[in-house]
mmCIF file as Biopython writes it, N, C-alpha, C and O atoms, coordinates in Angstrom:
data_model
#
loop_
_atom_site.group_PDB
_atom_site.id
_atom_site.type_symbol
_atom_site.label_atom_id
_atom_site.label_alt_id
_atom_site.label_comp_id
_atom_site.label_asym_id
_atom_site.label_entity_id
_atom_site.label_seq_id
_atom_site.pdbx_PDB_ins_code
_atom_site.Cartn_x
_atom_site.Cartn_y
_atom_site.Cartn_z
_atom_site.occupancy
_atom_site.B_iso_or_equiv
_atom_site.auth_seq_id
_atom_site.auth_asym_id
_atom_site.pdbx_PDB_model_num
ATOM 1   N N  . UNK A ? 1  ? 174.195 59.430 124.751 1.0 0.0 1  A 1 
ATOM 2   C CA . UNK A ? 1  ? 175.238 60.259 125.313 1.0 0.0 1  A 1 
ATOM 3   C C  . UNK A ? 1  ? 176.565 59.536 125.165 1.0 0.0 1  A 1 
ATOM 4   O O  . UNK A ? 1  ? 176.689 58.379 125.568 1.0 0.0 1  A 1 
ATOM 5   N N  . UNK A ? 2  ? 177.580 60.221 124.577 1.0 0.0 2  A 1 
ATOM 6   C CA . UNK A ? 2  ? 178.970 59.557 124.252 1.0 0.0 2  A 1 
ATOM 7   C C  . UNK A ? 2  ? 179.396 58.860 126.330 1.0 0.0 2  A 1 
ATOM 8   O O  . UNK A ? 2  ? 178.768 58.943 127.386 1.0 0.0 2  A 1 
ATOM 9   N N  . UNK A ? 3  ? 180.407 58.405 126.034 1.0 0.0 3  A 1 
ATOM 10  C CA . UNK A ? 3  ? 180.446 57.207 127.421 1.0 0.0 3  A 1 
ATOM 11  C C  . UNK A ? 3  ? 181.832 58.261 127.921 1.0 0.0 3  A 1 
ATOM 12  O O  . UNK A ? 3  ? 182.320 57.955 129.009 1.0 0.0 3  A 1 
ATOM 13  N N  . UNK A ? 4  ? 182.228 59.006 127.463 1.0 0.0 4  A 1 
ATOM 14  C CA . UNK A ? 4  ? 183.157 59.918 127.871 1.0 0.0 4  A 1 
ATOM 15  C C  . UNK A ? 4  ? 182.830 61.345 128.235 1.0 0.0 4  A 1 
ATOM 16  O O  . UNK A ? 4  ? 183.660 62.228 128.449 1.0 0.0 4  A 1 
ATOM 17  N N  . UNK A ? 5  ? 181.540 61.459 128.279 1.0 0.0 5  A 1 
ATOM 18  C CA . UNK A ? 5  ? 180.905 62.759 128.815 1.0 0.0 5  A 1 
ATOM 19  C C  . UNK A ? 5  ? 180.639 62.547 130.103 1.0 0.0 5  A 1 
ATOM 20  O O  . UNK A ? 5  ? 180.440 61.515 130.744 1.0 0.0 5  A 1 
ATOM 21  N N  . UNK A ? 6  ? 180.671 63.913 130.447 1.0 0.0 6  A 1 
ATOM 22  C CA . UNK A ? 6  ? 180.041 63.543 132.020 1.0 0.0 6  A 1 
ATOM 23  C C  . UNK A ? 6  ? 178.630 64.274 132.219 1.0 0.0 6  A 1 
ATOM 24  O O  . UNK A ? 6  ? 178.233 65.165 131.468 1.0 0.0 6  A 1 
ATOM 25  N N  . UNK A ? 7  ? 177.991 63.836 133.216 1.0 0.0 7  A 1 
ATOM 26  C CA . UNK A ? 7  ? 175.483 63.929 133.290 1.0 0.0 7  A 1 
ATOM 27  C C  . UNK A ? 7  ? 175.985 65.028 134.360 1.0 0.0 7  A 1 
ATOM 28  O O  . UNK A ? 7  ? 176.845 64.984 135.240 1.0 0.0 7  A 1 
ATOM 29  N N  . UNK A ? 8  ? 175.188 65.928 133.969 1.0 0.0 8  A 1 
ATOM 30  C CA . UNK A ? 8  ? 174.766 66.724 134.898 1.0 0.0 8  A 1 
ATOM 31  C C  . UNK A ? 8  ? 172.818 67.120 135.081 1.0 0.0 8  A 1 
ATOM 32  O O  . UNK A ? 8  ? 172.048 66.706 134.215 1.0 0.0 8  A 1 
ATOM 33  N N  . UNK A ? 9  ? 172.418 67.749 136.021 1.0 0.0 9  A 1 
ATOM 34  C CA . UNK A ? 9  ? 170.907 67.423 136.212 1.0 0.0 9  A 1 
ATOM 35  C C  . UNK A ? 9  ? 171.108 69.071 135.879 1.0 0.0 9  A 1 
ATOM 36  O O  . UNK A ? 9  ? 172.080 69.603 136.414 1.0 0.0 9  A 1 
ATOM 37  N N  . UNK A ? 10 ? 170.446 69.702 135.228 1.0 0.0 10 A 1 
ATOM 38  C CA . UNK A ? 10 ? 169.552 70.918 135.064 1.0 0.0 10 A 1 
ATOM 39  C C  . UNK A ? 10 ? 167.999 71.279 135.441 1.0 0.0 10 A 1 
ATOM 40  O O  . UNK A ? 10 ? 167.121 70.428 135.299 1.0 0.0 10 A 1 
ATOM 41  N N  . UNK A ? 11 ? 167.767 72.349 135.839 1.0 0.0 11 A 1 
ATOM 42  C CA . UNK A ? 11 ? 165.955 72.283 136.134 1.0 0.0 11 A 1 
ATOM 43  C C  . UNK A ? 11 ? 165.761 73.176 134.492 1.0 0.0 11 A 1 
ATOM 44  O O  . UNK A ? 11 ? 166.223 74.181 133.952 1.0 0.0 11 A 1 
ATOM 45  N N  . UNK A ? 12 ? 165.011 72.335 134.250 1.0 0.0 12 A 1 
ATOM 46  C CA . UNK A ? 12 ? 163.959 73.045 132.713 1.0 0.0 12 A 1 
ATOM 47  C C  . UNK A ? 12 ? 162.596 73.200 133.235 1.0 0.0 12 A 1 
ATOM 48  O O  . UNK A ? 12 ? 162.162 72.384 134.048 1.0 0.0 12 A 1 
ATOM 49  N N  . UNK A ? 13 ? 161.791 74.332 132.768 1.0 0.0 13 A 1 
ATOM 50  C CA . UNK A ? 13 ? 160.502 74.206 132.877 1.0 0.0 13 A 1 
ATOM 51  C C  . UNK A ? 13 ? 160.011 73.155 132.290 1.0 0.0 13 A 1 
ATOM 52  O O  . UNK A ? 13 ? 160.579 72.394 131.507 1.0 0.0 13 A 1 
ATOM 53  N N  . UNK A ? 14 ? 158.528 73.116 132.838 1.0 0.0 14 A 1 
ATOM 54  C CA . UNK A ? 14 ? 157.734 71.451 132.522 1.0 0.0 14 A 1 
ATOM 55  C C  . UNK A ? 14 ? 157.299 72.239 131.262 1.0 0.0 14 A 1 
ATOM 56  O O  . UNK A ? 14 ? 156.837 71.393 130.496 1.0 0.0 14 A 1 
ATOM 57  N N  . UNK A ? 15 ? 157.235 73.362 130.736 1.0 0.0 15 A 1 
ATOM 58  C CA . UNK A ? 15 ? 156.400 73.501 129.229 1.0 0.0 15 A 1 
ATOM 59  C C  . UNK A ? 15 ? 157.513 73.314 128.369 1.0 0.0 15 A 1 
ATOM 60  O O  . UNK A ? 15 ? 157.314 72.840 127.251 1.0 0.0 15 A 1 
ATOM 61  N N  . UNK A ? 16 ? 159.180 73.762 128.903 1.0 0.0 16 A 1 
ATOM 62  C CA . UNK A ? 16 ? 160.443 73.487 127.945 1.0 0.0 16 A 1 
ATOM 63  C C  . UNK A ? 16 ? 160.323 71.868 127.845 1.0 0.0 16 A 1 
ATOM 64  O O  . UNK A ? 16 ? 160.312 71.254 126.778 1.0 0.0 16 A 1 
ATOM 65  N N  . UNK A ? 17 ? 160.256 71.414 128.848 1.0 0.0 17 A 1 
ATOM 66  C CA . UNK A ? 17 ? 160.193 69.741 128.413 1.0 0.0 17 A 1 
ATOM 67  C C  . UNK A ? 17 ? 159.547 69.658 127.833 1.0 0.0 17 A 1 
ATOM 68  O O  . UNK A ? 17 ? 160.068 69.138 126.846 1.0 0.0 17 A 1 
ATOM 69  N N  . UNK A ? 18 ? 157.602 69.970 127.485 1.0 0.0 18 A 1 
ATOM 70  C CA . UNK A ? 18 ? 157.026 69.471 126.584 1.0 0.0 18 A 1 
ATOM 71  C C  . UNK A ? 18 ? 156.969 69.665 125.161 1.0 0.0 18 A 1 
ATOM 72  O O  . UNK A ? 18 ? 156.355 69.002 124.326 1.0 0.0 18 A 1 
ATOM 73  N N  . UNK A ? 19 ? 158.006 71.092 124.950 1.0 0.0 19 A 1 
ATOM 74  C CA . UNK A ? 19 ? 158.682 71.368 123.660 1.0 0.0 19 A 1 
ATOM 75  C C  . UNK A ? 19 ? 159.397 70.465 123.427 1.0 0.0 19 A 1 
ATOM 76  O O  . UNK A ? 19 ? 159.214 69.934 122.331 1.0 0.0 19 A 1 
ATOM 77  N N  . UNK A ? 20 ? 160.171 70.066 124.051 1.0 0.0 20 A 1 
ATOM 78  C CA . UNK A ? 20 ? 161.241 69.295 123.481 1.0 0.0 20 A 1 
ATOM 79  C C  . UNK A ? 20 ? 160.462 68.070 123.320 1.0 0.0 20 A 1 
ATOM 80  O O  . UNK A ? 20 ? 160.621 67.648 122.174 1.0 0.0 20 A 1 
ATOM 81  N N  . UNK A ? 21 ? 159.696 67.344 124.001 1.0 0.0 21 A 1 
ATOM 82  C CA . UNK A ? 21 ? 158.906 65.914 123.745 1.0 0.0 21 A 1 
ATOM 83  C C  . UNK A ? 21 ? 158.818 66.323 122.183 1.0 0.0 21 A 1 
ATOM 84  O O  . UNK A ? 21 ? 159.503 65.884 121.259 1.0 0.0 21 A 1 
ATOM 85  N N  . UNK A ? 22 ? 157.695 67.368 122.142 1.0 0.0 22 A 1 
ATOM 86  C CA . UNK A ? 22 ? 157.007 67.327 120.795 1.0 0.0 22 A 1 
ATOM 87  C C  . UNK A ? 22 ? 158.318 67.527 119.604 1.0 0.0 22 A 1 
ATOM 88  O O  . UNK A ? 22 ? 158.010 67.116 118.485 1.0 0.0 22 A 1 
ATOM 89  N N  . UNK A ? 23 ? 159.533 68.030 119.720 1.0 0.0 23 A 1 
ATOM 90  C CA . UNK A ? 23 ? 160.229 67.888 118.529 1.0 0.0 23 A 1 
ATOM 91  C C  . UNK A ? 23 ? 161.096 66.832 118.916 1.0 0.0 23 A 1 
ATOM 92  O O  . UNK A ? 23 ? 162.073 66.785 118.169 1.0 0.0 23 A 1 
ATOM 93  N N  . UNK A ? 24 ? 161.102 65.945 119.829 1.0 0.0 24 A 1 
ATOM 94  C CA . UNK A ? 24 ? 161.491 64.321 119.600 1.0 0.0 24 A 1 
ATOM 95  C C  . UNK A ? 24 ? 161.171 63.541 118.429 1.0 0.0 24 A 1 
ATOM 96  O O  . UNK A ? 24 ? 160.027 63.133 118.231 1.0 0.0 24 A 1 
ATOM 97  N N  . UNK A ? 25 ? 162.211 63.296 117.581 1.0 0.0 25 A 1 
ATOM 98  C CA . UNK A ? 25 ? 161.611 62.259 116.962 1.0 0.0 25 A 1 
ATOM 99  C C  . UNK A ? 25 ? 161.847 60.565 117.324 1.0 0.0 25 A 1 
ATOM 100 O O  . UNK A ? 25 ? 162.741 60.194 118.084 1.0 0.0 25 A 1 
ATOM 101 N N  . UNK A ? 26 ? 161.147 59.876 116.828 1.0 0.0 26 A 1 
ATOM 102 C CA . UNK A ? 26 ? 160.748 58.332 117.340 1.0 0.0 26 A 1 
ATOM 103 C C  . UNK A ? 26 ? 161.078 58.353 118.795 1.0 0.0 26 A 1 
ATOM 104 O O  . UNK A ? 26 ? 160.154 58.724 119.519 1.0 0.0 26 A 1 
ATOM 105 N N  . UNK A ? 27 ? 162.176 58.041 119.361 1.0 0.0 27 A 1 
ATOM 106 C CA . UNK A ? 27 ? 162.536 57.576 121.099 1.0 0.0 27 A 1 
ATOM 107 C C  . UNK A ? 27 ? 163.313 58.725 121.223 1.0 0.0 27 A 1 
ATOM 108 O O  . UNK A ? 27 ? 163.991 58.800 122.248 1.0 0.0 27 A 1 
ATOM 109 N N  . UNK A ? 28 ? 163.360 59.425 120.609 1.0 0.0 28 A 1 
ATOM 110 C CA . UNK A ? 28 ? 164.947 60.102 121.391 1.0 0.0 28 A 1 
ATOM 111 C C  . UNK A ? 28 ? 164.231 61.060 122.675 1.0 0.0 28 A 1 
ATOM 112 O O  . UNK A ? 28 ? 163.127 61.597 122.762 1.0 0.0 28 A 1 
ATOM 113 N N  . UNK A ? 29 ? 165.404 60.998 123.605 1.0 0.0 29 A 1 
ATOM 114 C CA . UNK A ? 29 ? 165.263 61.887 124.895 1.0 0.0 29 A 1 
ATOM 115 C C  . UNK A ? 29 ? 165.229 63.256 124.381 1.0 0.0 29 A 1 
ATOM 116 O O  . UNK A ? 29 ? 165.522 63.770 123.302 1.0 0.0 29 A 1 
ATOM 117 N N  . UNK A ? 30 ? 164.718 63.738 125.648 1.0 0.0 30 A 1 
ATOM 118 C CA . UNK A ? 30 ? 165.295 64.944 125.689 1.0 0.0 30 A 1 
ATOM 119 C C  . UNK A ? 30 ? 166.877 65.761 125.693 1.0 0.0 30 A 1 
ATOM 120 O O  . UNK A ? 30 ? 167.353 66.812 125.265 1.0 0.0 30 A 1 
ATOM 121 N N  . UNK A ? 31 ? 167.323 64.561 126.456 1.0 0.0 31 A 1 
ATOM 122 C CA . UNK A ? 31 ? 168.949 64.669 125.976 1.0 0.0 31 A 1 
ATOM 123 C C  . UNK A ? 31 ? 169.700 64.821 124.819 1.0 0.0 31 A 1 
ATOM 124 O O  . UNK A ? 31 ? 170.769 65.411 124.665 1.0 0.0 31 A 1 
ATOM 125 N N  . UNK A ? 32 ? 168.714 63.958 123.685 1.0 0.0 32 A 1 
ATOM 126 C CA . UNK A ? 32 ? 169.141 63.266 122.523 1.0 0.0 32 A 1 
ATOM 127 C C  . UNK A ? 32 ? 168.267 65.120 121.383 1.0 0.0 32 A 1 
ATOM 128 O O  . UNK A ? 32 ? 168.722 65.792 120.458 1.0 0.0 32 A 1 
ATOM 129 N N  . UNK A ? 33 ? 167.349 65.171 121.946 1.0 0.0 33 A 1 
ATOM 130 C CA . UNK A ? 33 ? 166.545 66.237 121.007 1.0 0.0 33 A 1 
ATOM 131 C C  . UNK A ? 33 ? 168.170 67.559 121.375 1.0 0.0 33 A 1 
ATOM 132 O O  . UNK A ? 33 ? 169.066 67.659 120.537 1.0 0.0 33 A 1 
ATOM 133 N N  . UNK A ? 34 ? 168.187 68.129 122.297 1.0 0.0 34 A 1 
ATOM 134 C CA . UNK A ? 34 ? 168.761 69.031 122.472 1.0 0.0 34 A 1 
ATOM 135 C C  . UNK A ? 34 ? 169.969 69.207 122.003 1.0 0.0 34 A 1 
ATOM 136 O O  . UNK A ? 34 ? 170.441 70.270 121.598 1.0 0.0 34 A 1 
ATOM 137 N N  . UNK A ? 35 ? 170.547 68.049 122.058 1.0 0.0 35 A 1 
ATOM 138 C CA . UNK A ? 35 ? 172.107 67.249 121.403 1.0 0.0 35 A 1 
ATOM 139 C C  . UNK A ? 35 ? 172.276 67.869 119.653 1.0 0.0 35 A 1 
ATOM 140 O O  . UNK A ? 35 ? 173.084 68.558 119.030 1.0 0.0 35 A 1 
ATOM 141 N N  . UNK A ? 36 ? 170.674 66.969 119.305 1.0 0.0 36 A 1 
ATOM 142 C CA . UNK A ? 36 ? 170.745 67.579 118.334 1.0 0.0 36 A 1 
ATOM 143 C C  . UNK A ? 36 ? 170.780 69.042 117.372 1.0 0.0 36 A 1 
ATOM 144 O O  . UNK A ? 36 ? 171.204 69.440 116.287 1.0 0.0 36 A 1 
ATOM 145 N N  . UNK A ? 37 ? 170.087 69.489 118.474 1.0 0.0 37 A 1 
ATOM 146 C CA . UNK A ? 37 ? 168.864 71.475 118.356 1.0 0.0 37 A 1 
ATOM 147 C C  . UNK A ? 37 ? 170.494 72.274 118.022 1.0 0.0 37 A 1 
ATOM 148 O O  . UNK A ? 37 ? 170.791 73.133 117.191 1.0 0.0 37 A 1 
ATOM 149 N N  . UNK A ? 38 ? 171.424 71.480 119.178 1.0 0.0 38 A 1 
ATOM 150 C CA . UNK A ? 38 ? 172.894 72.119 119.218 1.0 0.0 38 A 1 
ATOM 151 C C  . UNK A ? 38 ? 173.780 71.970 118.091 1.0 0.0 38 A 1 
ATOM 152 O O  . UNK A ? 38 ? 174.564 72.863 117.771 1.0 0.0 38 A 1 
ATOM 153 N N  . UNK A ? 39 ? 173.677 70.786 117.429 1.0 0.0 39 A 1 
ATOM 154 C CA . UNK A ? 39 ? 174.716 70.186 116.100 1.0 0.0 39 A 1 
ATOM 155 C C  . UNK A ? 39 ? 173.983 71.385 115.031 1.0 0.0 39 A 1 
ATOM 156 O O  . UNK A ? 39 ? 174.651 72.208 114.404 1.0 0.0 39 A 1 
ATOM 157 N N  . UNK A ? 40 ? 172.797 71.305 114.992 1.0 0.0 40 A 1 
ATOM 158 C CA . UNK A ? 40 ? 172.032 72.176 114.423 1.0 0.0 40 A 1 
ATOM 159 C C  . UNK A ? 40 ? 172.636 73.616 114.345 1.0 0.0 40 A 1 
ATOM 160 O O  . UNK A ? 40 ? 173.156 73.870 113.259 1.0 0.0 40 A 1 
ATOM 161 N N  . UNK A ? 41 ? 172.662 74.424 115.109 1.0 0.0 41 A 1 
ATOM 162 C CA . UNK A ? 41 ? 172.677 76.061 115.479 1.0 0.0 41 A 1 
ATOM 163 C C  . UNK A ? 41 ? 174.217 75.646 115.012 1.0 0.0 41 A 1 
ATOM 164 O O  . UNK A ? 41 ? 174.672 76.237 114.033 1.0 0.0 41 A 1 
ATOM 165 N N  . UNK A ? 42 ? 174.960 74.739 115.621 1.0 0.0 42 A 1 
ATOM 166 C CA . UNK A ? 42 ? 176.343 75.224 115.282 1.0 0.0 42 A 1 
ATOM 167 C C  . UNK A ? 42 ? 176.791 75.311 113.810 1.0 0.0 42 A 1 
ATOM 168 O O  . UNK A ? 42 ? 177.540 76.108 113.244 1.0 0.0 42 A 1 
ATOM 169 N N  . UNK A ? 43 ? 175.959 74.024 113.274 1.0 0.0 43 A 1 
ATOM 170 C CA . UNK A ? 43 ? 176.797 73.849 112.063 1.0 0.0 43 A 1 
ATOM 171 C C  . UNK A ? 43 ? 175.555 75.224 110.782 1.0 0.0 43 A 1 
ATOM 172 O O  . UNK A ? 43 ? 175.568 75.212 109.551 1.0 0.0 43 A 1 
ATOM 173 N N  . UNK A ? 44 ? 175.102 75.724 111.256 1.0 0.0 44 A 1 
ATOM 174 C CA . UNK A ? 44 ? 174.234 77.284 110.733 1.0 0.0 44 A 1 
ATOM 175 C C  . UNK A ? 44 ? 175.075 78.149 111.142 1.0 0.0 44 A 1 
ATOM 176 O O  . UNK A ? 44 ? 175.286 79.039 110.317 1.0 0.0 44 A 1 
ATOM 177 N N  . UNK A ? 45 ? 175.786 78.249 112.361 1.0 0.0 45 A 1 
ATOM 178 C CA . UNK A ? 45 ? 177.058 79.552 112.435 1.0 0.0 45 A 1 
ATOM 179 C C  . UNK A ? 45 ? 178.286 79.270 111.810 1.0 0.0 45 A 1 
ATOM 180 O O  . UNK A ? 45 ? 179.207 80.056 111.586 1.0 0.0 45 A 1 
ATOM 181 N N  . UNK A ? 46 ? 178.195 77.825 111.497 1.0 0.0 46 A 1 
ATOM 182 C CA . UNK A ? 46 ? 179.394 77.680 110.860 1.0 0.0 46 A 1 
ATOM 183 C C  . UNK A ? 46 ? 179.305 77.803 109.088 1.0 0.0 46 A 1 
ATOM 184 O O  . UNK A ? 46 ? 180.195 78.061 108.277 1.0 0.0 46 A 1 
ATOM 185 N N  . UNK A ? 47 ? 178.174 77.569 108.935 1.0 0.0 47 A 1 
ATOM 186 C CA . UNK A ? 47 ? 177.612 78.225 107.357 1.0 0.0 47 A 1 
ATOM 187 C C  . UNK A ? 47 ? 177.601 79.676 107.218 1.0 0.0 47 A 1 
ATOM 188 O O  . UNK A ? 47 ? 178.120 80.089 106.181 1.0 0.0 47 A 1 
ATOM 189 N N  . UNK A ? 48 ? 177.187 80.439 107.926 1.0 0.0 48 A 1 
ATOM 190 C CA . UNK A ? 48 ? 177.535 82.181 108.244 1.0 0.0 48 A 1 
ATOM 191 C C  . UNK A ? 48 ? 178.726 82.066 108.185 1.0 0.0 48 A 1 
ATOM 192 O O  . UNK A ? 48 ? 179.096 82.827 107.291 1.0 0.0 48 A 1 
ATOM 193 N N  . UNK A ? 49 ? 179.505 81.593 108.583 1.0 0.0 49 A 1 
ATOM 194 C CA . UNK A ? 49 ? 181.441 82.063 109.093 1.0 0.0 49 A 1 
ATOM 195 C C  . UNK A ? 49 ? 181.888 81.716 107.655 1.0 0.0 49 A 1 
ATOM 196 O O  . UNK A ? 49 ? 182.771 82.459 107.224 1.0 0.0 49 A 1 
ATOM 197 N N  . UNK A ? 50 ? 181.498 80.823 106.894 1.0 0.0 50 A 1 
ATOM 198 C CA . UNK A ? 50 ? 181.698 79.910 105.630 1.0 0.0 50 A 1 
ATOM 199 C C  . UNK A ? 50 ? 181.426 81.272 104.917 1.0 0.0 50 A 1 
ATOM 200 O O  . UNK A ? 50 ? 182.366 81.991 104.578 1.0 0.0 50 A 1 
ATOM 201 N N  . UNK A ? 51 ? 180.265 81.578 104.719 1.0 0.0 51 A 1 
ATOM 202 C CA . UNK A ? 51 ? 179.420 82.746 103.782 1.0 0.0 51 A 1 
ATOM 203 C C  . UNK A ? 51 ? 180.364 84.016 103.940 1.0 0.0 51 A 1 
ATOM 204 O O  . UNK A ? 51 ? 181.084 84.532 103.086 1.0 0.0 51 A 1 
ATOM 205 N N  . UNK A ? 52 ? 180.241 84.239 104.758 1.0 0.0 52 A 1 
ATOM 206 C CA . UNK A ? 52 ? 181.171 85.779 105.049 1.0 0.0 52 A 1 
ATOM 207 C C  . UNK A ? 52 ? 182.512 86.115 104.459 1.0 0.0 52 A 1 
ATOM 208 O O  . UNK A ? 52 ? 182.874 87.060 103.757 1.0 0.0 52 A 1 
ATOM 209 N N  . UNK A ? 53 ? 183.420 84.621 105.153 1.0 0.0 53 A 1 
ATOM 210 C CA . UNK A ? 53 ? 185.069 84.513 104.582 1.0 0.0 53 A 1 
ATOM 211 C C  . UNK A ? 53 ? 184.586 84.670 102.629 1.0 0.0 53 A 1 
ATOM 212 O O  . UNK A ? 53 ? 184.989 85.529 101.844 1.0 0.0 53 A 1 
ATOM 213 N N  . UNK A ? 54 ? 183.832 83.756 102.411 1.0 0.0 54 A 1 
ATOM 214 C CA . UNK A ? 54 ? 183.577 83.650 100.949 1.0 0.0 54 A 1 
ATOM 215 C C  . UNK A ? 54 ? 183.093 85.141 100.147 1.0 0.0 54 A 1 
ATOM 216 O O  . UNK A ? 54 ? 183.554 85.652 99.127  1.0 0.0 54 A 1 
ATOM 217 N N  . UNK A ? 55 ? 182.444 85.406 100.675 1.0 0.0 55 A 1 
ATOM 218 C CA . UNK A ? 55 ? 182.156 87.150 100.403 1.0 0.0 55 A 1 
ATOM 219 C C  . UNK A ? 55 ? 183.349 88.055 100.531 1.0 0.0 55 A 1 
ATOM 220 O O  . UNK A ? 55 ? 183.487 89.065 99.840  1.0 0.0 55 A 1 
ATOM 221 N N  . UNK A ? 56 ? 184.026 87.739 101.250 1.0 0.0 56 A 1 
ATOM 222 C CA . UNK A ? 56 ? 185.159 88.808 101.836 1.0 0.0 56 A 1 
ATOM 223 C C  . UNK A ? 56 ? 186.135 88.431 100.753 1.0 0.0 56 A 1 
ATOM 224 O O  . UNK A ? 56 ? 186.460 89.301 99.945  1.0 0.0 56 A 1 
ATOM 225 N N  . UNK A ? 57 ? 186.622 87.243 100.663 1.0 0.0 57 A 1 
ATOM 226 C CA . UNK A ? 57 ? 187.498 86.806 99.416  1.0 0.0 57 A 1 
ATOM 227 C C  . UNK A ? 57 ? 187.189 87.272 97.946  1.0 0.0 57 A 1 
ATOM 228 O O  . UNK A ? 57 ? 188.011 87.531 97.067  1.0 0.0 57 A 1 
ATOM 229 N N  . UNK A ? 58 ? 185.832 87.318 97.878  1.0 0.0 58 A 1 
ATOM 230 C CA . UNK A ? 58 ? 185.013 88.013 96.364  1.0 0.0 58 A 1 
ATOM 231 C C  . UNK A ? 58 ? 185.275 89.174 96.020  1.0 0.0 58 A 1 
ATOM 232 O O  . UNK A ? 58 ? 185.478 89.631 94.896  1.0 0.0 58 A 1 
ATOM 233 N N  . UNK A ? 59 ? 185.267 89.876 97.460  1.0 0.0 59 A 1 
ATOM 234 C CA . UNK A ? 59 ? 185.613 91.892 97.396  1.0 0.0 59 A 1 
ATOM 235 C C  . UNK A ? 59 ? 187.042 91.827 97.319  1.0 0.0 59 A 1 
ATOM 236 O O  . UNK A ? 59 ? 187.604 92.801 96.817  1.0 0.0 59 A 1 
ATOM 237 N N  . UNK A ? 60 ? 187.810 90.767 97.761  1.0 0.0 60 A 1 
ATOM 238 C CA . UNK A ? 60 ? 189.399 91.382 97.886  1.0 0.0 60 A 1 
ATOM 239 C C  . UNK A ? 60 ? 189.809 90.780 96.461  1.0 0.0 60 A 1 
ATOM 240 O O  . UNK A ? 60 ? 190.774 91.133 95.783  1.0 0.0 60 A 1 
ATOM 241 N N  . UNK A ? 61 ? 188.806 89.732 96.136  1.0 0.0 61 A 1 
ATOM 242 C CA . UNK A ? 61 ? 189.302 89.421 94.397  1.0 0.0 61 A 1 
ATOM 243 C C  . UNK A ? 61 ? 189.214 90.353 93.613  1.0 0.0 61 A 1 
ATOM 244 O O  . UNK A ? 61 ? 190.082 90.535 92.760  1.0 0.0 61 A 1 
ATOM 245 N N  . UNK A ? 62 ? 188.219 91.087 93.728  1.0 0.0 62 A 1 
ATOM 246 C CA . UNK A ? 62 ? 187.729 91.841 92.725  1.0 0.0 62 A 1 
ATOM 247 C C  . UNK A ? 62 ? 188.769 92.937 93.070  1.0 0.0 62 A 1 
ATOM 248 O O  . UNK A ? 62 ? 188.311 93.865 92.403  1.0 0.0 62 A 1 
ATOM 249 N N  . UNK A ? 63 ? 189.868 93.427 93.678  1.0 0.0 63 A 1 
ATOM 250 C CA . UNK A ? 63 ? 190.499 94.644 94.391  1.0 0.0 63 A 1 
ATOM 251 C C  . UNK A ? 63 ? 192.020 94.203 93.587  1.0 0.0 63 A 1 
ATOM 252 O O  . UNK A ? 63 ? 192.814 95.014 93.111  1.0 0.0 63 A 1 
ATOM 253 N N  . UNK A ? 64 ? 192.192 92.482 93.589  1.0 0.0 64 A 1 
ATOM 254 C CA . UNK A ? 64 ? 193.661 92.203 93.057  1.0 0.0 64 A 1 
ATOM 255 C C  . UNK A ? 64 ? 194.019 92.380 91.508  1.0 0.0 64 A 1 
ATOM 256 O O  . UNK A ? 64 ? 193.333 92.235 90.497  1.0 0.0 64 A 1 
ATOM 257 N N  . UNK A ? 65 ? 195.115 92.683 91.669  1.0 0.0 65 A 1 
ATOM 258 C CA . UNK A ? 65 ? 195.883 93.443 90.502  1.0 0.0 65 A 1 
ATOM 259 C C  . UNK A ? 65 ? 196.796 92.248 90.160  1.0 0.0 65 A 1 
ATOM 260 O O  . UNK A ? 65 ? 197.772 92.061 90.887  1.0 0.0 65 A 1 
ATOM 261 N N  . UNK A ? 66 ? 196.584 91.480 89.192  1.0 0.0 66 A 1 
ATOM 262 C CA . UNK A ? 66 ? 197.985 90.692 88.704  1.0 0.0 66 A 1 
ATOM 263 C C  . UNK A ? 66 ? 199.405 91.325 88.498  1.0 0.0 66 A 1 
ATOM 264 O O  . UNK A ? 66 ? 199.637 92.302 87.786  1.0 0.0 66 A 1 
ATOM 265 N N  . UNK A ? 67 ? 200.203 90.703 89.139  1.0 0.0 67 A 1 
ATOM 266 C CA . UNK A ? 67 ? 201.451 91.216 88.628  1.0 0.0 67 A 1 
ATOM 267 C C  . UNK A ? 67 ? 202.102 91.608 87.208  1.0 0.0 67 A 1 
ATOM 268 O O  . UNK A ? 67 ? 202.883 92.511 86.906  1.0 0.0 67 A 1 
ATOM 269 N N  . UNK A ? 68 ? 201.613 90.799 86.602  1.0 0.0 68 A 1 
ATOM 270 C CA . UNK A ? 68 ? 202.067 91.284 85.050  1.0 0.0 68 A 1 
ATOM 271 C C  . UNK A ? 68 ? 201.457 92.834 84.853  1.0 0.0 68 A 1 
ATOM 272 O O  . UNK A ? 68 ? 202.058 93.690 84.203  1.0 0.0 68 A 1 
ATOM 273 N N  . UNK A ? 69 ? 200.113 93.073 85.543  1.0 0.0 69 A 1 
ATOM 274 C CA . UNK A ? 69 ? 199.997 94.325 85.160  1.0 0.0 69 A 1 
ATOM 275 C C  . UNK A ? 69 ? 200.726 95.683 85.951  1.0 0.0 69 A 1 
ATOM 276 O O  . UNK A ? 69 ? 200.506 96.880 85.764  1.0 0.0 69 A 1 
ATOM 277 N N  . UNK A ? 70 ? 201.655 95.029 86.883  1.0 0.0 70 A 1 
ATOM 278 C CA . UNK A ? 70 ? 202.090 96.138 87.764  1.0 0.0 70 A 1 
ATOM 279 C C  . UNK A ? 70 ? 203.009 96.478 86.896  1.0 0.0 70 A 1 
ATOM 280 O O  . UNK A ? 70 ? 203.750 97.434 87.125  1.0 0.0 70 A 1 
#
């Protein structure tokens, strides 16, 4: 946990904890699994947001008219 965050206690079910044990890898906490589960999901919405703008730029390319031809 960065030294500039601040701990808070949450209640998880005891079967959510034992999910998270089992996708621990080597020592990491449960703190440390979830930390990660999160870097995860974000940087996948941030590949969608990536994908989309890039698609959207493709349709408005395909729409532009060079000036020489106006």
């Amino acid at each position: 946990m960065n030294s500039n965050c601040m701990s808070a206690t949450i209640h998880i079910d005891e079967e959510i904890i034992g999910r998270l044990k089992l996708l621990a890898r080597d020592s990491e906490t449960e703190d440390q699994v979830l930390q990660r589960l999160i870097r995860y999901i974000e940087e996948a919405d941030l590949e969608e947001i990536i994908e989309a703008r890039w698609e959207r730029l493709q349709k408005e390319k395909a729409e532009y008219i060079p000036l020489e031809d106006v």
